[in-house]
TORMITI-59535 format. One record per atom (N, C-alpha, C, O): residue number from 1; residue in one letter; atom name; x, y, z. Coordinates in nm, 3 decimals. Example, Ala and Ser with C-alpha at 12.3 -4.5 7.8 and 13.67 -1.06 7.14 Angstrom:
# TORMITI-59535
<pt pos="1" code="A" site="N" X="1.319" Y="-0.569" Z="0.780"/>
<pt pos="1" code="A" site="CA" X="1.230" Y="-0.450" Z="0.780"/>
<pt pos="1" code="A" site="C" X="1.320" Y="-0.330" Z="0.780"/>
<pt pos="1" code="A" site="O" X="1.424" Y="-0.332" Z="0.846"/>
<pt pos="2" code="S" site="N" X="1.285" Y="-0.225" Z="0.708"/>
<pt pos="2" code="S" site="CA" X="1.367" Y="-0.106" Z="0.714"/>
<pt pos="2" code="S" site="C" X="1.290" Y="0.003" Z="0.787"/>
<pt pos="2" code="S" site="O" X="1.341" Y="0.114" Z="0.804"/>
This chain:
# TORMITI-59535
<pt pos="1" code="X" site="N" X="15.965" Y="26.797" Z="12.404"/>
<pt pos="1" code="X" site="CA" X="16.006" Y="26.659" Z="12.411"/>
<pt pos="1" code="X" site="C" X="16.140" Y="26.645" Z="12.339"/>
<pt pos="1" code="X" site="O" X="16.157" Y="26.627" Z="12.218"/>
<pt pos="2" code="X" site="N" X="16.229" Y="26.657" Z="12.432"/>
<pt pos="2" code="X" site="CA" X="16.368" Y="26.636" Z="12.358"/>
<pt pos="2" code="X" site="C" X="16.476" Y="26.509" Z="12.339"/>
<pt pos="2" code="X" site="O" X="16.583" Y="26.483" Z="12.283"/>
<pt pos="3" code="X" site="N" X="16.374" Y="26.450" Z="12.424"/>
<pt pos="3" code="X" site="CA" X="16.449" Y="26.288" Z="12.412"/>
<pt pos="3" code="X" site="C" X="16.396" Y="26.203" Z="12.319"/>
<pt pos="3" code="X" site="O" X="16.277" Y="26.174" Z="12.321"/>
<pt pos="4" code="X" site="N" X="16.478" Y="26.159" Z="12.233"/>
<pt pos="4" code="X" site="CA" X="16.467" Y="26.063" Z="12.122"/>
<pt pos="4" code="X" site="C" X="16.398" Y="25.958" Z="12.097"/>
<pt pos="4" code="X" site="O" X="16.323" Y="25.933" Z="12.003"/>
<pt pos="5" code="X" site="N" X="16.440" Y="25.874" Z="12.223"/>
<pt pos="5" code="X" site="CA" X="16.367" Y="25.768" Z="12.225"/>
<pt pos="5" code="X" site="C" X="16.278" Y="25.759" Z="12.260"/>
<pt pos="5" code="X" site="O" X="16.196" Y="25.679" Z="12.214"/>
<pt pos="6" code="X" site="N" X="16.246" Y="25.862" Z="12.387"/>
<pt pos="6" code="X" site="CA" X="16.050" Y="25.880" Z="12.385"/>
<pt pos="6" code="X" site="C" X="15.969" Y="25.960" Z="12.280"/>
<pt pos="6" code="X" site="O" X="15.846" Y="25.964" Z="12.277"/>
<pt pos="7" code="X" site="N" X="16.058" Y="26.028" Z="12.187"/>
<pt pos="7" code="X" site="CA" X="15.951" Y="26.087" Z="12.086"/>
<pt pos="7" code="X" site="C" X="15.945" Y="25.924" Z="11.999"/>
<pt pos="7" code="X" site="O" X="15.828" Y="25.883" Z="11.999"/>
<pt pos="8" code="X" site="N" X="16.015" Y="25.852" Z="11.947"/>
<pt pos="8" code="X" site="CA" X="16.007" Y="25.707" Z="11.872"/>
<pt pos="8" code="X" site="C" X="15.865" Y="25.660" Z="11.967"/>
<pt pos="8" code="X" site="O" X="15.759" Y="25.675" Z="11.907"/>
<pt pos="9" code="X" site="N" X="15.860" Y="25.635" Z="12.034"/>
<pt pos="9" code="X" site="CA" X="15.787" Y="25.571" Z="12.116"/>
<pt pos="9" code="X" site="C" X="15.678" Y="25.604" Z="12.139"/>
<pt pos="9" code="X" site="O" X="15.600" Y="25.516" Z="12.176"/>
<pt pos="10" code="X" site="N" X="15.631" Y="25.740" Z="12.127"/>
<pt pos="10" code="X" site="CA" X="15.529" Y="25.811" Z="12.134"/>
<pt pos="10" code="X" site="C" X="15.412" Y="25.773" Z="12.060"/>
<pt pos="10" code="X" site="O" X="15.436" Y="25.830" Z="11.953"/>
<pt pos="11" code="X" site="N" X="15.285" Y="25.708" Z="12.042"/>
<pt pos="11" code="X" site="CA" X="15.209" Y="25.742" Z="11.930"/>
<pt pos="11" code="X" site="C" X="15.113" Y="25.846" Z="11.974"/>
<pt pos="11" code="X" site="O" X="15.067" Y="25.879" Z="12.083"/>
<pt pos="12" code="X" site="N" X="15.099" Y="25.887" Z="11.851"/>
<pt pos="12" code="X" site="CA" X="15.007" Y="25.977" Z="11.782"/>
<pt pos="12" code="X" site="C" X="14.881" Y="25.940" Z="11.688"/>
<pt pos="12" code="X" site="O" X="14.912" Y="25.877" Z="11.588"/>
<pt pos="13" code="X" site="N" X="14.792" Y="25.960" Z="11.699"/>
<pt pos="13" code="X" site="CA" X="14.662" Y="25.944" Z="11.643"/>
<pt pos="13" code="X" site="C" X="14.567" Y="26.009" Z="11.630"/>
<pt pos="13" code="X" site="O" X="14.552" Y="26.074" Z="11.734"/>
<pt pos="14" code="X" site="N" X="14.445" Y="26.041" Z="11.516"/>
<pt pos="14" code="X" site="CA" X="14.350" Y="26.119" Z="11.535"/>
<pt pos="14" code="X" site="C" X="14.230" Y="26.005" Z="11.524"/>
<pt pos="14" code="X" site="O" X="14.210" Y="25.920" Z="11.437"/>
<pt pos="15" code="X" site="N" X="14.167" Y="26.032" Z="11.632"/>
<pt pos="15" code="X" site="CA" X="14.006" Y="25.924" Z="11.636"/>
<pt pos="15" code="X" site="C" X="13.921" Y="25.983" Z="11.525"/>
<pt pos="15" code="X" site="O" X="13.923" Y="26.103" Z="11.497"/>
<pt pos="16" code="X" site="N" X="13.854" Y="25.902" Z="11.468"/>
<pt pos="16" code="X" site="CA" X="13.731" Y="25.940" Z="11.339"/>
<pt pos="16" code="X" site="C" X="13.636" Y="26.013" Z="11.385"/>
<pt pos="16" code="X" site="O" X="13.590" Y="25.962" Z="11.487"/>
<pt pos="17" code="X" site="N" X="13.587" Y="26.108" Z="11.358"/>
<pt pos="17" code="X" site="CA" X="13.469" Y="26.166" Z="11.408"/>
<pt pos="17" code="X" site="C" X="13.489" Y="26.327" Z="11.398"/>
<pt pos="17" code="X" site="O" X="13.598" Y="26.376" Z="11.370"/>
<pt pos="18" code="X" site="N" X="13.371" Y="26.404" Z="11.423"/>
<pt pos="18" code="X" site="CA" X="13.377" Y="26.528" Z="11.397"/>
<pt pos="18" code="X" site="C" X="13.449" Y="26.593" Z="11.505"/>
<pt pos="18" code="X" site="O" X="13.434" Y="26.569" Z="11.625"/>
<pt pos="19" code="X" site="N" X="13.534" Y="26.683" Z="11.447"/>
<pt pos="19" code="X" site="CA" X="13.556" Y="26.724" Z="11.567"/>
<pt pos="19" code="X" site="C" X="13.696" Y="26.686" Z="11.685"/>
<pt pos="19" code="X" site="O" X="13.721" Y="26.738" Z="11.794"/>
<pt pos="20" code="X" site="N" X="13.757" Y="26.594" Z="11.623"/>
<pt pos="20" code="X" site="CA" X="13.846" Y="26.567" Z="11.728"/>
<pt pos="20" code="X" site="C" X="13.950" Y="26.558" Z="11.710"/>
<pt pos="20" code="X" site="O" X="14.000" Y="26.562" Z="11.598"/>
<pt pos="21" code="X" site="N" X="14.011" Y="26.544" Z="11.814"/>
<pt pos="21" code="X" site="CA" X="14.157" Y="26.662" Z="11.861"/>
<pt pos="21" code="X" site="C" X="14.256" Y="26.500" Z="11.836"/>
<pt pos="21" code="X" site="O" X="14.218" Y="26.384" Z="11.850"/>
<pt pos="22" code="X" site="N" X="14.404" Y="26.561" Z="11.790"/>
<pt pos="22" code="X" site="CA" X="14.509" Y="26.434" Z="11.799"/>
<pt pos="22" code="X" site="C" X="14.537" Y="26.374" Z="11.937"/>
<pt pos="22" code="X" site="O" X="14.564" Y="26.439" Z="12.038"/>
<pt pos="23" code="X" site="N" X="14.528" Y="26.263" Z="11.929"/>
<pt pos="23" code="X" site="CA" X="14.521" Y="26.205" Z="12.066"/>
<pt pos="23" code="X" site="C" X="14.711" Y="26.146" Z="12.042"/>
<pt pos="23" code="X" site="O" X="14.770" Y="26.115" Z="11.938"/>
<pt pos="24" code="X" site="N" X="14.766" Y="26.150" Z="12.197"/>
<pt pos="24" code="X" site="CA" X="14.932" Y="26.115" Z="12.225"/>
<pt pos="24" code="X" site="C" X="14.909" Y="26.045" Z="12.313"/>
<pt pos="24" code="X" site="O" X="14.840" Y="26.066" Z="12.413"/>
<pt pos="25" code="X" site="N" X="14.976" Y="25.939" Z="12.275"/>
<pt pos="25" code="X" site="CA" X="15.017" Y="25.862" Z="12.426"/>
<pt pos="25" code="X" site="C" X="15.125" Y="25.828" Z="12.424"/>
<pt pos="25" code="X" site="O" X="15.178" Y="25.750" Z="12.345"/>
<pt pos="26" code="X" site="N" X="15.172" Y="25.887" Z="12.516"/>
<pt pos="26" code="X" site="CA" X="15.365" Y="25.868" Z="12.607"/>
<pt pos="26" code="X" site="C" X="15.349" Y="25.734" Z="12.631"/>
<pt pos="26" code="X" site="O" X="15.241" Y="25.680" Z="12.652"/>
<pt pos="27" code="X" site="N" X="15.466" Y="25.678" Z="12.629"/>
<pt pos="27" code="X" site="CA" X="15.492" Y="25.544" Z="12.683"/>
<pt pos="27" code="X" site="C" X="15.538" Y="25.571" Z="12.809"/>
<pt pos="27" code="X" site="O" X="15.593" Y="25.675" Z="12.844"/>
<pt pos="28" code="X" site="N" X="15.510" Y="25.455" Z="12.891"/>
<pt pos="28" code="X" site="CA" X="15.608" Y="25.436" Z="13.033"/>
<pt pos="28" code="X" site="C" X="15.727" Y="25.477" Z="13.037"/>
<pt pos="28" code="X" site="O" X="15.794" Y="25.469" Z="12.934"/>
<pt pos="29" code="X" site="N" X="15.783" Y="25.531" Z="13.157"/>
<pt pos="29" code="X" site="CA" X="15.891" Y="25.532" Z="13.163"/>
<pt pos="29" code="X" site="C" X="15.980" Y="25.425" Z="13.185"/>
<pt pos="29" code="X" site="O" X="16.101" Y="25.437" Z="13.166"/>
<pt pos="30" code="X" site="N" X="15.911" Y="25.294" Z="13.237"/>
<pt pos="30" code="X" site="CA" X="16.020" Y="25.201" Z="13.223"/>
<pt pos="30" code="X" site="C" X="16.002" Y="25.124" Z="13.106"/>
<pt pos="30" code="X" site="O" X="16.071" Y="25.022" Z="13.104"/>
<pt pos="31" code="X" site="N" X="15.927" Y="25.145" Z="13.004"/>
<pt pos="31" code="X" site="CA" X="15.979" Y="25.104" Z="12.859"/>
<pt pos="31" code="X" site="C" X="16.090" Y="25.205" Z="12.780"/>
<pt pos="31" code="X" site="O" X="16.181" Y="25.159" Z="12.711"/>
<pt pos="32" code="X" site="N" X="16.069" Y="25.353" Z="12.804"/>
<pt pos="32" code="X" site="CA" X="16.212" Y="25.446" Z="12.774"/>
<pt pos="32" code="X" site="C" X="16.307" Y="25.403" Z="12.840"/>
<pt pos="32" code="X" site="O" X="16.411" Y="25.406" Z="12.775"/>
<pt pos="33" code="X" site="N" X="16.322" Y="25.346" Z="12.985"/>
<pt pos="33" code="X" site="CA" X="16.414" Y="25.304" Z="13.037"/>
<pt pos="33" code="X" site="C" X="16.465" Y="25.178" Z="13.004"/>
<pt pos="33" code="X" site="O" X="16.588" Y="25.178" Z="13.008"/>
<pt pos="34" code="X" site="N" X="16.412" Y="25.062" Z="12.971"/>
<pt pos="34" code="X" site="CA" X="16.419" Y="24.939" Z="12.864"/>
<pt pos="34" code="X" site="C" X="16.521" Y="24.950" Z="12.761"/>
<pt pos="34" code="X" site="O" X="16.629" Y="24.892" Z="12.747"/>
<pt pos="35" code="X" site="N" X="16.447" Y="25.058" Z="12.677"/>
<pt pos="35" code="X" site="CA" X="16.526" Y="25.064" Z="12.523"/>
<pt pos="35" code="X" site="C" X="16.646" Y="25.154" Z="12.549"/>
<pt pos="35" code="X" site="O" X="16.756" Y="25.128" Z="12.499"/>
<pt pos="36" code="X" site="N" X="16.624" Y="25.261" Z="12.629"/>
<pt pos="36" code="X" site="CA" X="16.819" Y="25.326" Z="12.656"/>
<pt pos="36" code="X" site="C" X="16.907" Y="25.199" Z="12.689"/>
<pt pos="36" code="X" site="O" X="17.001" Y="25.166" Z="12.617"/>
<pt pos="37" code="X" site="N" X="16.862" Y="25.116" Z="12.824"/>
<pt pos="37" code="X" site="CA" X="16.937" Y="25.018" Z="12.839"/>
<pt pos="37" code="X" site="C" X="17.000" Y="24.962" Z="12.748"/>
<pt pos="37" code="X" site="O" X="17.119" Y="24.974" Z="12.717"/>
<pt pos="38" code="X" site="N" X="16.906" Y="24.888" Z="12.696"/>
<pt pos="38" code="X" site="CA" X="16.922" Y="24.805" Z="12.578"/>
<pt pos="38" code="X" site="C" X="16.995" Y="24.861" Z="12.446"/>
<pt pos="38" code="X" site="O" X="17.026" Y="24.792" Z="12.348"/>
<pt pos="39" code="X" site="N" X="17.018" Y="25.006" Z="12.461"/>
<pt pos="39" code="X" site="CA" X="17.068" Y="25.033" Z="12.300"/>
<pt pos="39" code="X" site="C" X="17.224" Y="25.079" Z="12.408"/>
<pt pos="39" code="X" site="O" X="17.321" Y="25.019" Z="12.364"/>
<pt pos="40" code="X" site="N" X="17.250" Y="25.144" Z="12.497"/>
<pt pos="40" code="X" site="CA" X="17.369" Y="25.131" Z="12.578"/>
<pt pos="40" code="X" site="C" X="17.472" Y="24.995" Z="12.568"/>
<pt pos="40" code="X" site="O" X="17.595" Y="24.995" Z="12.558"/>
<pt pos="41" code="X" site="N" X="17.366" Y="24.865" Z="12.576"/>
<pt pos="41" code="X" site="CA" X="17.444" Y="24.731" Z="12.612"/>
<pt pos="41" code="X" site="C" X="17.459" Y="24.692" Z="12.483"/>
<pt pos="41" code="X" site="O" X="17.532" Y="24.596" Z="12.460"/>
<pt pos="42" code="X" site="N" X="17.386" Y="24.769" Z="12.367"/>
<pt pos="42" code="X" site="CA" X="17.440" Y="24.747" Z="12.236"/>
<pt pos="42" code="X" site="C" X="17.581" Y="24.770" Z="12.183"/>
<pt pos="42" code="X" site="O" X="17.678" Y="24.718" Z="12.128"/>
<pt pos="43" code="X" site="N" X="17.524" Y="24.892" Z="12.239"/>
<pt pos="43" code="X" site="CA" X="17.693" Y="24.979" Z="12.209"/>
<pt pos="43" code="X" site="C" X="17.794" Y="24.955" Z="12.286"/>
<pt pos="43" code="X" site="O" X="17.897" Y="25.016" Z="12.258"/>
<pt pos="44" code="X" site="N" X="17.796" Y="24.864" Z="12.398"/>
<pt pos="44" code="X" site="CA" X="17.852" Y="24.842" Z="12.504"/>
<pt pos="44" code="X" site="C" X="17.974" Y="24.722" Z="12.440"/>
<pt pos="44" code="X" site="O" X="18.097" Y="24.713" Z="12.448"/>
<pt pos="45" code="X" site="N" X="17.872" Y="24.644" Z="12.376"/>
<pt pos="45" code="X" site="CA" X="17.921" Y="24.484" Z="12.362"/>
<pt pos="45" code="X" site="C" X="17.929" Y="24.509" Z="12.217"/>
<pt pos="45" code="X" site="O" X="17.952" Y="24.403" Z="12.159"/>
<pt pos="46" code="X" site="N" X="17.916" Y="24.629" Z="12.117"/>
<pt pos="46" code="X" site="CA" X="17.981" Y="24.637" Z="12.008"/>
<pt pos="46" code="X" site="C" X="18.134" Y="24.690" Z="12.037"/>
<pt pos="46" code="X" site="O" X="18.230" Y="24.648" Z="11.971"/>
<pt pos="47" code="X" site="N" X="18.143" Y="24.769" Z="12.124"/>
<pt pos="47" code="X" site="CA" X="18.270" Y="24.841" Z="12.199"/>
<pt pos="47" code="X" site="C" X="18.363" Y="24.695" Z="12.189"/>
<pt pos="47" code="X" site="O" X="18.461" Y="24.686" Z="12.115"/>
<pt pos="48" code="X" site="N" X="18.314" Y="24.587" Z="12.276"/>
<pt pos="48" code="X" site="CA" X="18.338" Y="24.475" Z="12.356"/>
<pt pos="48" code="X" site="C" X="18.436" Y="24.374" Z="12.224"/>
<pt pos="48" code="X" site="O" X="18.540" Y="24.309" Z="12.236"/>
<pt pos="49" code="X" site="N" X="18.344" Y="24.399" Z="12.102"/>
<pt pos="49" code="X" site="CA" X="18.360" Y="24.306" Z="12.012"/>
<pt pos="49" code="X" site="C" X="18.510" Y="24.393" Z="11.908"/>
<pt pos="49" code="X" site="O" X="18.603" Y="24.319" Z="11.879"/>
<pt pos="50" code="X" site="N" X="18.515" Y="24.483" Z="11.881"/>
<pt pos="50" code="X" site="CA" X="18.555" Y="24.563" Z="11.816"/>
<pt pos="50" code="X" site="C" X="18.734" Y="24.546" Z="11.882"/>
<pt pos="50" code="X" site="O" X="18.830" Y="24.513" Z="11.812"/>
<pt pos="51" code="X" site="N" X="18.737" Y="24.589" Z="12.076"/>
<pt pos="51" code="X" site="CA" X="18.828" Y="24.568" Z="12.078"/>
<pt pos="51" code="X" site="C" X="18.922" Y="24.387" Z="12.094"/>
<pt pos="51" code="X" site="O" X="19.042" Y="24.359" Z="12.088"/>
<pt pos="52" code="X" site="N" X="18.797" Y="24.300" Z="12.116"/>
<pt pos="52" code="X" site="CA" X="18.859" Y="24.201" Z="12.035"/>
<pt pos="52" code="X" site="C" X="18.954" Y="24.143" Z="11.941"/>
<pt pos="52" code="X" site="O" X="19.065" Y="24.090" Z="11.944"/>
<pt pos="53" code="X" site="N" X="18.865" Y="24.175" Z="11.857"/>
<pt pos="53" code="X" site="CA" X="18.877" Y="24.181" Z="11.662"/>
<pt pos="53" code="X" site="C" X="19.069" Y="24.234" Z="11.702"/>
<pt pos="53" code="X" site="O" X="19.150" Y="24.143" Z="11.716"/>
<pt pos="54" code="X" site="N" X="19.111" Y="24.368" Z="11.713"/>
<pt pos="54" code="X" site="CA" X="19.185" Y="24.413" Z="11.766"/>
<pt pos="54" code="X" site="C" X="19.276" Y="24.325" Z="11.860"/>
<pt pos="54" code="X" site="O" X="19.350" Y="24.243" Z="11.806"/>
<pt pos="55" code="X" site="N" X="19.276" Y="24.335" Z="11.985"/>
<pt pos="55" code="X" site="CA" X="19.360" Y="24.269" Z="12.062"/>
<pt pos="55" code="X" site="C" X="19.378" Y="24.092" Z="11.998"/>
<pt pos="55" code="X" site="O" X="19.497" Y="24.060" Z="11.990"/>
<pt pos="56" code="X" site="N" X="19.307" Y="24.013" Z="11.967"/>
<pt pos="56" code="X" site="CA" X="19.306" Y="23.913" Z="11.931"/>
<pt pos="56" code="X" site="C" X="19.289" Y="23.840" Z="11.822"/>
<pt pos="56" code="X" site="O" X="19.280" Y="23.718" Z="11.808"/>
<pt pos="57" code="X" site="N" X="19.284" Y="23.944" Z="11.732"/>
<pt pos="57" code="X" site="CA" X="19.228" Y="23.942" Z="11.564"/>
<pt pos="57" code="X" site="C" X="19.149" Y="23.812" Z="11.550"/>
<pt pos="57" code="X" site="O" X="19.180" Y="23.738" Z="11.457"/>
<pt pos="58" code="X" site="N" X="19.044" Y="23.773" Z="11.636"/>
<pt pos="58" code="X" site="CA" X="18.959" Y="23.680" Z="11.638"/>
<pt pos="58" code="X" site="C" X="18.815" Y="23.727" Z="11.664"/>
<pt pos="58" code="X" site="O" X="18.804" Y="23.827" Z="11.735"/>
<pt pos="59" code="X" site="N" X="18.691" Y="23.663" Z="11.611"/>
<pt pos="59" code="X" site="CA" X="18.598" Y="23.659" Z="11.610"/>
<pt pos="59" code="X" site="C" X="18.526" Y="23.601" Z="11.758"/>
<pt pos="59" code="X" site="O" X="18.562" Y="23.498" Z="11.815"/>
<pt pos="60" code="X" site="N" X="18.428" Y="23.683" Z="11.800"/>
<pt pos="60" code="X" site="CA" X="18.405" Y="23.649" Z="11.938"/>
<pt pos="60" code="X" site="C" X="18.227" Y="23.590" Z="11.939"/>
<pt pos="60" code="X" site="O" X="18.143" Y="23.672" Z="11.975"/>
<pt pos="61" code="X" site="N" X="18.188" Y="23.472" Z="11.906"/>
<pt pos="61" code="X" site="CA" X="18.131" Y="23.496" Z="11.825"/>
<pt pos="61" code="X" site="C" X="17.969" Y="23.513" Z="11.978"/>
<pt pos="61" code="X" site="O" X="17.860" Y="23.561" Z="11.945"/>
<pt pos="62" code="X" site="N" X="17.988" Y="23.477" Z="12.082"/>
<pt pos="62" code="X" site="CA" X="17.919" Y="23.474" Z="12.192"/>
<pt pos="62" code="X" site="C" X="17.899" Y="23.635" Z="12.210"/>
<pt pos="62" code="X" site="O" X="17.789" Y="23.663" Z="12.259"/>
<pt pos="63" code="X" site="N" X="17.972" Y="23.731" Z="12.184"/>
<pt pos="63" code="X" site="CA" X="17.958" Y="23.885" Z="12.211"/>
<pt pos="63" code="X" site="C" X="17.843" Y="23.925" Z="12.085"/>
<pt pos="63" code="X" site="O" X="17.741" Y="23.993" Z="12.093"/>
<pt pos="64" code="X" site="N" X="17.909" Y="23.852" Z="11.960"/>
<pt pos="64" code="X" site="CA" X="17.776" Y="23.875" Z="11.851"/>
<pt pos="64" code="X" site="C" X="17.664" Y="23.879" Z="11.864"/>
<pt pos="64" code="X" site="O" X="17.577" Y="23.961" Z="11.835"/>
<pt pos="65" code="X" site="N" X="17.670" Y="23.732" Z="11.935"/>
<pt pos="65" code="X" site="CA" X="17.532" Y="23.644" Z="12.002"/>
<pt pos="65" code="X" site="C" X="17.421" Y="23.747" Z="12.110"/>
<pt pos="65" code="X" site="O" X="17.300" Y="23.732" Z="12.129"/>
<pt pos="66" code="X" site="N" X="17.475" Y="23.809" Z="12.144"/>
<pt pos="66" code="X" site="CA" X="17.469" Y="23.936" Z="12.264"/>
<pt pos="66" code="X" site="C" X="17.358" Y="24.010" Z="12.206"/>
<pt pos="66" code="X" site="O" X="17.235" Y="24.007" Z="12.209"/>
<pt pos="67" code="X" site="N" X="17.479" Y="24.102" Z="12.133"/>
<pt pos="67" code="X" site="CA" X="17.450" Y="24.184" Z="12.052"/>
<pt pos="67" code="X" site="C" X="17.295" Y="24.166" Z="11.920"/>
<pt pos="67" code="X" site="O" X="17.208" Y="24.253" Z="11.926"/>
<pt pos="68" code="X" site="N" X="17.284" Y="24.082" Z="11.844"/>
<pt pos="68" code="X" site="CA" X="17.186" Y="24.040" Z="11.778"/>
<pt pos="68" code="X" site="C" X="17.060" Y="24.008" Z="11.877"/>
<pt pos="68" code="X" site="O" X="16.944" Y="24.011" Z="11.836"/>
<pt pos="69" code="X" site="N" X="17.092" Y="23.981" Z="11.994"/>
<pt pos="69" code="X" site="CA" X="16.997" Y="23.955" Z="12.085"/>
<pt pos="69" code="X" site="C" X="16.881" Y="24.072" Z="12.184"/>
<pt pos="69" code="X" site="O" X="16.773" Y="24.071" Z="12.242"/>
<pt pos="70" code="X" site="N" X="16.982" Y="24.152" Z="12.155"/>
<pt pos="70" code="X" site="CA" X="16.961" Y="24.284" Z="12.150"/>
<pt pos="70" code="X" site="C" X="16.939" Y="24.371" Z="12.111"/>
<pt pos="70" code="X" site="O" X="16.904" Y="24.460" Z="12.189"/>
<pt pos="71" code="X" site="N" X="16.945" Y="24.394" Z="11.990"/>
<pt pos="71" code="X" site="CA" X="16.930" Y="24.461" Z="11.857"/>
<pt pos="71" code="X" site="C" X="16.769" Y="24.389" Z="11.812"/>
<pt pos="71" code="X" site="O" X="16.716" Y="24.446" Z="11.716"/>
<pt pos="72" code="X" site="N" X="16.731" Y="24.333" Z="11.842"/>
<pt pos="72" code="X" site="CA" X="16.623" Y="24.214" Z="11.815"/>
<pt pos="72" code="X" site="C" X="16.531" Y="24.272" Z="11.893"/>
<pt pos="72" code="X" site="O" X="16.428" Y="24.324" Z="11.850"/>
<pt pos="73" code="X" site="N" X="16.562" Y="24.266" Z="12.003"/>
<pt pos="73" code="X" site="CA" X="16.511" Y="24.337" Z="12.121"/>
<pt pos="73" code="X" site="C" X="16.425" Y="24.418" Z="12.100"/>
<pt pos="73" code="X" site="O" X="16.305" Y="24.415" Z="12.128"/>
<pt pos="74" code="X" site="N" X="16.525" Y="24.539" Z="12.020"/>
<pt pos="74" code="X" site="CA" X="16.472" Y="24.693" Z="12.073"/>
<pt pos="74" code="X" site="C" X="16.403" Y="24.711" Z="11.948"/>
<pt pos="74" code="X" site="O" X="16.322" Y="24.802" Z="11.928"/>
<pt pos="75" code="X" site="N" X="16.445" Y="24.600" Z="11.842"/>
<pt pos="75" code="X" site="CA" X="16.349" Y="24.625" Z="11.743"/>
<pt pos="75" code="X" site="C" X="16.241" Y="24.582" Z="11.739"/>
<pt pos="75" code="X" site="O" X="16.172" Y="24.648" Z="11.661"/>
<pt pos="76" code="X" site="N" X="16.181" Y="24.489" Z="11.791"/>
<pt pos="76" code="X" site="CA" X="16.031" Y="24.460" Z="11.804"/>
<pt pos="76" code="X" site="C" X="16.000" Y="24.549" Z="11.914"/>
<pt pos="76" code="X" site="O" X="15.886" Y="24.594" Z="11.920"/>
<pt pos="77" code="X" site="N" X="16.081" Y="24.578" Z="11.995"/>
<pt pos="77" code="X" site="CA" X="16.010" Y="24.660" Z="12.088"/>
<pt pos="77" code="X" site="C" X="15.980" Y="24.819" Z="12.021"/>
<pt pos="77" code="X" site="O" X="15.919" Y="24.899" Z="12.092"/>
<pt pos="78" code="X" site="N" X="16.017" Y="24.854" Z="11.907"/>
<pt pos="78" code="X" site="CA" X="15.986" Y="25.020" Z="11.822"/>
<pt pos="78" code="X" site="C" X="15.886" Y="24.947" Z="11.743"/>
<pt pos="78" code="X" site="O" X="15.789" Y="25.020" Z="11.720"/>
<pt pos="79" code="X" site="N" X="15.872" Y="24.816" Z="11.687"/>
<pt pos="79" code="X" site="CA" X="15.805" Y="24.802" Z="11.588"/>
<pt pos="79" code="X" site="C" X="15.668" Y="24.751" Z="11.642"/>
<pt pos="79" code="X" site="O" X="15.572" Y="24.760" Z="11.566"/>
<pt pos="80" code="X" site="N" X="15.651" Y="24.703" Z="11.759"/>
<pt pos="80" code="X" site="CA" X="15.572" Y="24.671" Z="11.803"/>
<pt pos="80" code="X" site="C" X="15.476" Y="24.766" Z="11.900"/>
<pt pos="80" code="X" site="O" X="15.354" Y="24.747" Z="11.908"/>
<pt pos="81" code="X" site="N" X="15.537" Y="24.859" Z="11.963"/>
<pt pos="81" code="X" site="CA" X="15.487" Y="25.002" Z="12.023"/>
<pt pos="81" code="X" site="C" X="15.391" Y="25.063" Z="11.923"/>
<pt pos="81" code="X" site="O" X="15.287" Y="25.122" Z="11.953"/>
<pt pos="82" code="X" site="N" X="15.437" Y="25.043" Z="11.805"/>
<pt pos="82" code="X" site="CA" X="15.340" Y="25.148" Z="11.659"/>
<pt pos="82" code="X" site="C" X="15.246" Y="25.080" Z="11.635"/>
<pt pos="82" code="X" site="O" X="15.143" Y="25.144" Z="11.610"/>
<pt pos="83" code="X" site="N" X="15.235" Y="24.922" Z="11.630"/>
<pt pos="83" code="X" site="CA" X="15.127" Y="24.792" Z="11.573"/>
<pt pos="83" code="X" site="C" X="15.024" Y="24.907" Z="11.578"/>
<pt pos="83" code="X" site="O" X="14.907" Y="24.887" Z="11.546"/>
């Protein structure tokens, strides 16, 4: 398993009892496909904001808006996969 975001995503568990083996469960692939998105359009619209700042030495603040919206995102979506 060499991809990142499906090992994050992965849980792992051992059930109580004699005898038993660690149980894995893979997530969907369109929840791995979700969070690449989503951390791409992160980096996308941090790209976005950065050359802003730059070309216009102004604050953009709707690209922020984006961004936090997103970042929000993918974090309940890691933190909530483990519950």
């Amino acid at each position: 398993m060499t991809d990142l975001i499906k090992k994050a995503l992965t849980r792992r568990f051992e059930p109580k009892g004699p005898r038993q083996r660690l149980v894995v469960a893979e997530p969907s692939p369109k929840l791995v496909l979700l969070v690449k998105f989503s951390l791409g359009m992160t980096g996308l619209l941090s790209v976005l904001e950065i050359a802003h700042l730059i070309v216009l030495h102004s604050w953009n603040s709707e690209v922020f808006a984006g961004i936090t919206g997103l970042v929000g995102t993918v974090t309940g979506v890691l933190i909530g996969r483990h519950a």
